[in-house]
ZAMARGU-4260 file (C-alpha; in steps of 0.2 Angstrom, whole numbers, plus 5000, padded with zeros to 4 digits):
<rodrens>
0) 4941/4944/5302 | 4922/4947/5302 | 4918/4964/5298 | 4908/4976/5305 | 4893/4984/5295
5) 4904/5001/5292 | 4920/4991/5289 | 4912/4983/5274 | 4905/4999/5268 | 4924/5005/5268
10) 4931/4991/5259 | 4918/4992/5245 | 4924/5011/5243 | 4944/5006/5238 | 4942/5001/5221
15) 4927/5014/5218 | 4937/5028/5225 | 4952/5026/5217 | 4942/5023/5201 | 4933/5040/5205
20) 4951/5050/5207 | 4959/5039/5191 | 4944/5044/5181 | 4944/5064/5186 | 4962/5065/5184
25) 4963/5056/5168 | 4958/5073/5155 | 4973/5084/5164 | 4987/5070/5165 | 5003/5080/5159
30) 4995/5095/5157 | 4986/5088/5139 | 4970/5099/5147 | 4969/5114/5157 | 4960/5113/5174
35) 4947/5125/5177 | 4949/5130/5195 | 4930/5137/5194 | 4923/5122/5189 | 4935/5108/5196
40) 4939/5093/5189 | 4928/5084/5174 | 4928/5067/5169 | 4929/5071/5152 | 4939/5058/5146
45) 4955/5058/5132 | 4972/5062/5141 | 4987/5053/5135 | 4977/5036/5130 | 4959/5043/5123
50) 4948/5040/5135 | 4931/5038/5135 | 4920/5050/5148 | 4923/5041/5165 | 4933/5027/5159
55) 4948/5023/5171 | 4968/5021/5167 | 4980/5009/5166 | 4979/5012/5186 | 4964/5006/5190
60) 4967/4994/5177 | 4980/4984/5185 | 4971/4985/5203 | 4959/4975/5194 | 4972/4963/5188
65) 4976/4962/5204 | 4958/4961/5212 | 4954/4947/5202 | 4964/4937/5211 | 4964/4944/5228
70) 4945/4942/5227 | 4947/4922/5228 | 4955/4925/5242 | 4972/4919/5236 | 4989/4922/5246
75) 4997/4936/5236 | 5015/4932/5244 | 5014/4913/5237 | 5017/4907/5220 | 4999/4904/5215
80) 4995/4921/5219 | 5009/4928/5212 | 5007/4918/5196 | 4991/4920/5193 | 4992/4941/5196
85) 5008/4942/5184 | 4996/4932/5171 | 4984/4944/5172 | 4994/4958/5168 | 5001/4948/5151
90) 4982/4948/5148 | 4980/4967/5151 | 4997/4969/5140 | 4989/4960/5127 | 4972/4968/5127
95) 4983/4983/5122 | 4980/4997/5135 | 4979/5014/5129 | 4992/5021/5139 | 5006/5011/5151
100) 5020/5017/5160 | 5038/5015/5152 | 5043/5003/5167 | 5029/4991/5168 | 5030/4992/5149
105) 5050/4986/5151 | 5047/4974/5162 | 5032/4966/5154 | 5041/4966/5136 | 5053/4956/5143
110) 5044/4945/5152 | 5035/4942/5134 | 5049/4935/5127 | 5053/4923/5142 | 5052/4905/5140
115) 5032/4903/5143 | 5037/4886/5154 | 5044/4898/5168 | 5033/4904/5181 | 5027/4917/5176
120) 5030/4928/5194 | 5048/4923/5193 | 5050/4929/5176 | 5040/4946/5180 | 5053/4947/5196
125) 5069/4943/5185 | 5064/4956/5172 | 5061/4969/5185 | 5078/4967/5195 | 5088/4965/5176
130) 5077/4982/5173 | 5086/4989/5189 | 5102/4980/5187 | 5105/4989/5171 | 5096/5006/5175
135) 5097/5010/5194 | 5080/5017/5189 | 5065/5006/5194 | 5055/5016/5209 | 5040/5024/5195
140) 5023/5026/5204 | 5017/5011/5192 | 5017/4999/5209 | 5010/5013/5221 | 4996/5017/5211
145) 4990/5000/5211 | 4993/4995/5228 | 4976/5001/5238 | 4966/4984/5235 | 4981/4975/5242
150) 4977/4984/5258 | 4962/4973/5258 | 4969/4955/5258 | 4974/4955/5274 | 4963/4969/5287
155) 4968/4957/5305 | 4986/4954/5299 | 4996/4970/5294 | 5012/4962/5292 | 5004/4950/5280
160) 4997/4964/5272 | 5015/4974/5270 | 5022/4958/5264 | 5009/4954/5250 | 5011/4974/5248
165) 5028/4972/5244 | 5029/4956/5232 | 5015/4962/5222 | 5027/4979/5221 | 5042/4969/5215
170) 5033/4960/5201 | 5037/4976/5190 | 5046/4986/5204 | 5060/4980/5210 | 5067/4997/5219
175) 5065/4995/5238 | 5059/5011/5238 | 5044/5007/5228 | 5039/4992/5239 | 5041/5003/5256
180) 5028/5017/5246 | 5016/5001/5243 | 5020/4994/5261 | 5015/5013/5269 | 4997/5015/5258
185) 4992/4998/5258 | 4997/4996/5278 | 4985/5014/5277 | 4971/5008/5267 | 4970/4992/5281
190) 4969/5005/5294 | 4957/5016/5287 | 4946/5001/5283 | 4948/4992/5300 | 4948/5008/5311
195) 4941/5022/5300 | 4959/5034/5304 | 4970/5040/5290 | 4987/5039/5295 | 5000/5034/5283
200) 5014/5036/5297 | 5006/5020/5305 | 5016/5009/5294 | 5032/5015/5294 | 5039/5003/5306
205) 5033/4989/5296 | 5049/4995/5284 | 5067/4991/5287 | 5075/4999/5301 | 5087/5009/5291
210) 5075/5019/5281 | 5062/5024/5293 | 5067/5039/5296 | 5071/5045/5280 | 5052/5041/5276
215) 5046/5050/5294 | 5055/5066/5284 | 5046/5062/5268 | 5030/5062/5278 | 5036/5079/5289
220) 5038/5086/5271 | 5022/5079/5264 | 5012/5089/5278 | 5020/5105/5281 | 5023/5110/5263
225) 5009/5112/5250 | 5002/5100/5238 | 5012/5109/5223 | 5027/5105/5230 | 5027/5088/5225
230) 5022/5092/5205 | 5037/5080/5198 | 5026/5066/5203 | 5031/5052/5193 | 5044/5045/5206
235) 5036/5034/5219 | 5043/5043/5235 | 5035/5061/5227 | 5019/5055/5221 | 5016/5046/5239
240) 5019/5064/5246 | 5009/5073/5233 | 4994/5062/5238 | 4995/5063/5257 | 4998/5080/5257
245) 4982/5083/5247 | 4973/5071/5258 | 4983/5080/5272 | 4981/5099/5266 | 4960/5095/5264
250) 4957/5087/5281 | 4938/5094/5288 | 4937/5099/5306 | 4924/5084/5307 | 4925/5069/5295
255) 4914/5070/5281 | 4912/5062/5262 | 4915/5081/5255 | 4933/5076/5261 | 4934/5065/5245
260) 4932/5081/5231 | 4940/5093/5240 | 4957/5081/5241 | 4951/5076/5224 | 4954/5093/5214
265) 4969/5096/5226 | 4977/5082/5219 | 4972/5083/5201 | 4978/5104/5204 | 4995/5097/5209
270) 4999/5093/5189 | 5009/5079/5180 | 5003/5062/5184 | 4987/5070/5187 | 4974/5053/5185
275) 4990/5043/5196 | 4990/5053/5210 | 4972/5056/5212 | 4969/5037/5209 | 4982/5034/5223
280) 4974/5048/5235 | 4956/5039/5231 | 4961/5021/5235 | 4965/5031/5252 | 4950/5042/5252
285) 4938/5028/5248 | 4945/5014/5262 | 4940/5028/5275 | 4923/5035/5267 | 4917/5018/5261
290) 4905/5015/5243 | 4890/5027/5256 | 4904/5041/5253 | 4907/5040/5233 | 4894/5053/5224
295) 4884/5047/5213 | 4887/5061/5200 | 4905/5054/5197 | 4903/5034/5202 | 4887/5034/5189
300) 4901/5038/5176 | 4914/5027/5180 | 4917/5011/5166 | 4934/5004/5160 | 4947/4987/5155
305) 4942/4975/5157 | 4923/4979/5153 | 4918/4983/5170 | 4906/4996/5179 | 4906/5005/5197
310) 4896/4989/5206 | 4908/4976/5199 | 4921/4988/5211 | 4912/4984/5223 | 4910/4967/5220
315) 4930/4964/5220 | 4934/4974/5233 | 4920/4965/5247 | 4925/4948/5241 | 4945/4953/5245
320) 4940/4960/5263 | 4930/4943/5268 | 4944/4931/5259 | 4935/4926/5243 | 4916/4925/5253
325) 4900/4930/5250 | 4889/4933/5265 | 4874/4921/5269 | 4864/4928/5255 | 4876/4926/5242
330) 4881/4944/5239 | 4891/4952/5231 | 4893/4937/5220 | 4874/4930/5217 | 4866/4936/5199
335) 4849/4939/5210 | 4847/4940/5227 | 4830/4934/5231 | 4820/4949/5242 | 4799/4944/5240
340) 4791/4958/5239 | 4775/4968/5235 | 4775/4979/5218 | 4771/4998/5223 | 4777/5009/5210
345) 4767/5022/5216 | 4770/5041/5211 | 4779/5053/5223 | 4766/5065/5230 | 4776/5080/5221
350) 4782/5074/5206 | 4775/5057/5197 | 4790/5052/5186 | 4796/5047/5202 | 4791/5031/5205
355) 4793/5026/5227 | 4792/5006/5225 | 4800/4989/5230 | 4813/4977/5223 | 4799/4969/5215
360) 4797/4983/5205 | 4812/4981/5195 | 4805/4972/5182 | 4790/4983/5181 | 4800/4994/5167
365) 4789/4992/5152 | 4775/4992/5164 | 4779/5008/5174 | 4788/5018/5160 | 4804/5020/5171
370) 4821/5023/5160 | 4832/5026/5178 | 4835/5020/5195 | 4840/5024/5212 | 4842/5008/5223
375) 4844/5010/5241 | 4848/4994/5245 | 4860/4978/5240 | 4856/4970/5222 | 4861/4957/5216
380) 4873/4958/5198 | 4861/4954/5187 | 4847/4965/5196 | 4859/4981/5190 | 4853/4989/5174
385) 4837/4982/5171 | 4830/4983/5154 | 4827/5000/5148 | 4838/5008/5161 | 4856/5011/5156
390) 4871/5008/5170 | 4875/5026/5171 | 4855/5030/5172 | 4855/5018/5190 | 4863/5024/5208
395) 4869/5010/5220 | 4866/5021/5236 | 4874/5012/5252 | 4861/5015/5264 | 4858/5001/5277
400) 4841/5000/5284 | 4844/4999/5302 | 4841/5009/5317 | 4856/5006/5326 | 4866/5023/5322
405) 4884/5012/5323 | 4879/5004/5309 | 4879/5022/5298 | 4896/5032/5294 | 4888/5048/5287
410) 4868/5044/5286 | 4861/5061/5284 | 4876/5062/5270 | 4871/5046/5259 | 4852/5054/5260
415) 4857/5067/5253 | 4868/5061/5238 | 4854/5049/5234 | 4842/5062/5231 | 4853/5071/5222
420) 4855/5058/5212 | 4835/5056/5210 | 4837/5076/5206 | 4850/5074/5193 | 4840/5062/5184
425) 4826/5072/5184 | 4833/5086/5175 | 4840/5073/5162 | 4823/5070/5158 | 4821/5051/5165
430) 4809/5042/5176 | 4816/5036/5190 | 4811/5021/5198 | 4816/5026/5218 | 4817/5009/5228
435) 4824/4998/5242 | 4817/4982/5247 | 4800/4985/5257 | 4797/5003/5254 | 4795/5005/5274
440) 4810/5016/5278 | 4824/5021/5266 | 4812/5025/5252 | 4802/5037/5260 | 4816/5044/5268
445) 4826/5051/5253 | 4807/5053/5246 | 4807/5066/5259 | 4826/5072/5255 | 4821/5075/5236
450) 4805/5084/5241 | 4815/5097/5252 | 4830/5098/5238 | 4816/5103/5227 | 4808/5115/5237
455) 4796/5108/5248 | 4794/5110/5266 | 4800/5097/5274 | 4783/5092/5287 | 4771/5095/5272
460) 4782/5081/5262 | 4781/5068/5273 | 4763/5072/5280 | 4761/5070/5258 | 4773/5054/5257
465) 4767/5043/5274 | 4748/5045/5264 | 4756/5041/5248 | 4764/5024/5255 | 4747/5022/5266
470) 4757/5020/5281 | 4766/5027/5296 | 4784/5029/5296 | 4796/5030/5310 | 4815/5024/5314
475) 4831/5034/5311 | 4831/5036/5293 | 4817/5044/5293 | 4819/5054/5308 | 4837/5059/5300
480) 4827/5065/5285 | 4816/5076/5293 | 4830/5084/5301
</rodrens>
């Protein structure tokens, strides 16, 4: 399936969204810190495993053990798929996680101490139905927190989708009940991608005949009771209610990326399973606002197993939408993409420690005295960070440049965030480099968003930037701005 523009933005925000929820949730998870309703949700860090400020769970974890593969654009219903994912859980299991269900942490034990000649999907799958053979006791939300990027494998072919959604399920889940949740969110994450809906009742015929109805009931519930209902979270069915219903519960009269907090600190106010059931609402949350709907203040944070940052989210999460490919250019996957350009670096009219430049100026550091960066445009992996400038000291802003206003999902939005972004690095005390490729229409244009956010009027500001860049601006951005 080629995707659109705005389809690619929304695939690159799964990983990133349910990253963002993971990493908020993470300080309150079974009450181990109070939420402050004035302030919302921190990512602070500790909860059961010790966190570090931002760093996602053991649920974000094992999407990326998952995303590692789907990203080569492997079958996850065949045994190469299969194999290769339940490998990479043994590799998460023996990096020692900080925290782990007491499920997956069953079945992967056991799976341990199989004969390492088996396939190592068939073993995981044995251990999980012995696990329910002996127990009755095997629908945990440890599959359903995991599932979104699996609603990526397959956006043209839902009932591929629901059948990878339920074999990477019964790895470690072996409950039907665990496989229809996965079915229901990643058959929900397809659609929001593909058709920018949320509608989680859109896959419940794609379940067996028999228990549709019971889960049109769960879903009735889900919606017409509050979000604190569905506090005993840690049962598959329950948590899938508490994170619709805040999703649900939150839903703007118009869509809009402020969506993504407000069902955020819904879900994270529901209680137990706190950093689960916001990592599961933000898989959702970020398939329908995309990476241009994530803010800045929480993504820039964001870090965690196996050494990975907010862009390398990104990176997995586009390369399972397109099957394993990078576009013409190379990107996500190219260390540098190669954008020849003119150095500006030229001082913004009302303040000069930000820097309005070009790609080309990202290796003006030492030069230009810069310590941050707000990029507007793609980069490639090695582009990210460059030398003084520490990851949580440079914004990725998903902006595209063109005039075509299909091709934006919430323009005036992503203006904003990024000069907010520019705004908060300001008052951190950085110089910040603020950049696309050419410096002809998305740098001025948030130019002109931080010069309003700090005060200016908005016709003097861009009369000050257009003579600043030496040039006259036009196009939608930058009509947007001025609005």
């Amino acid at each position: 399936m080629k995707l659109s523009t705005i389809q690619t933005d929304r695939a690159a925000g799964v990983l990133l969204g349910q990253a963002v929820g993971d990493a908020l949730g993470v300080p309150y998870e079974f009450g181990t810190e109070a939420l402050d309703p004035r302030t919302g949700p921190r990512m602070s860090g500790g909860g059961l495993g010790g966190y570090a400020p931002g760093e996602w769970s053991d649920d974000t974890q094992m999407a990326i053990a998952i995303a590692e593969v789907s990203a080569t654009g492997a079958d996850l219903t065949g045994p190469r798929g299969l194999g290769t994912v339940a490998r990479n859980f043994a590799r998460w299991l023996d990096d020692g996680p900080a925290d782990i269900g007491a499920q997956t942490s069953a079945v992967l034990h056991a799976a341990r101490r199989a004969d390492p000649a088996l396939p190592r999907h068939e073993v995981l799958r044995d251990a999980a139905r012995a696990l329910h053979g002996r127990t009755g006791r095997t629908a945990g939300n440890g599959a359903l927190m995991r599932t979104a990027v699996v609603g990526l494998t397959r956006l043209a072919d839902r009932r591929a989708t629901a059948a990878a959604a339920r074999a990477v399920a019964e790895l470690t889940h072996w409950d039907p009940l665990a496989g229809d949740s996965c079915v229901l969110w990643s058959e929900a994450v397809r659609r929001a991608v593909v058709d920018g809906v949320l509608d989680v009742r859109g896959g419940v015929d794609l379940l067996p005949e028999d228990r549709r109805g019971s889960w049109e009931a769960l879903l009735d519930d889900a919606e017409s009771r509050p979000p604190a209902d569905f506090r005993q979270n840690g049962f598959t069915v329950t948590a899938l209610q508490a994170a619709w219903s805040s999703i649900w519960h939150t839903l703007p009269p118009e869509p809009s990326p402020d969506h993504v907090g407000d069902a955020l600190r819904t879900a994270i106010s529901v209680g137990h399973d706190t950093d689960t059931v916001a990592a599961i609402a933000g898989g959702l949350l970020g398939a329908r606002y995309g990476a241009s709907g994530m803010p800045f203040a929480w993504t820039r944070r964001l870090n965690g197993w196996p050494g990975l940052r907010g862009p390398d989210l990104v990176r997995l999460a586009v390369l399972t939408a397109r099957g394993g490919r990078d576009d013409g250019a190379g990107w996500p996957s190219t260390a540098y993409l190669v954008t020849p350009q003119r150095p500006l670096g030229r001082p913004h009219p009302l303040d000069p420690d930000v820097l309005l430049g070009t790609t080309a100026d990202l290796d003006r550091a030492e030069e230009l005295g810069f310590d941050a960066v707000v990029s507007l445009c793609r980069l490639g992996r090695k582009e990210f960070a460059p030398g003084p400038v520490r990851p949580q000291d440079h914004a990725l802003v998903w902006i595209v440049d063109d005039d075509d206003p299909r091709t934006h999902q919430h323009l005036r939005w992503a203006l904003d965030d990024a000069a907010r972004a520019v705004k908060e690095l300001r008052q951190e005390g950085r110089r910040v480099l603020l950049h696309c490729v050419a410096a002809h229409h998305r740098t001025p244009s948030v130019a002109l968003r931080y010069s309003v956010l700090i005060g200016a009027h908005v016709d003097e500001a861009a009369a000050q930037i257009s003579s600043t860049l030496g040039r006259d601006i036009d196009g939608l951005l930058w009509m947007e701005a001025q609005r």
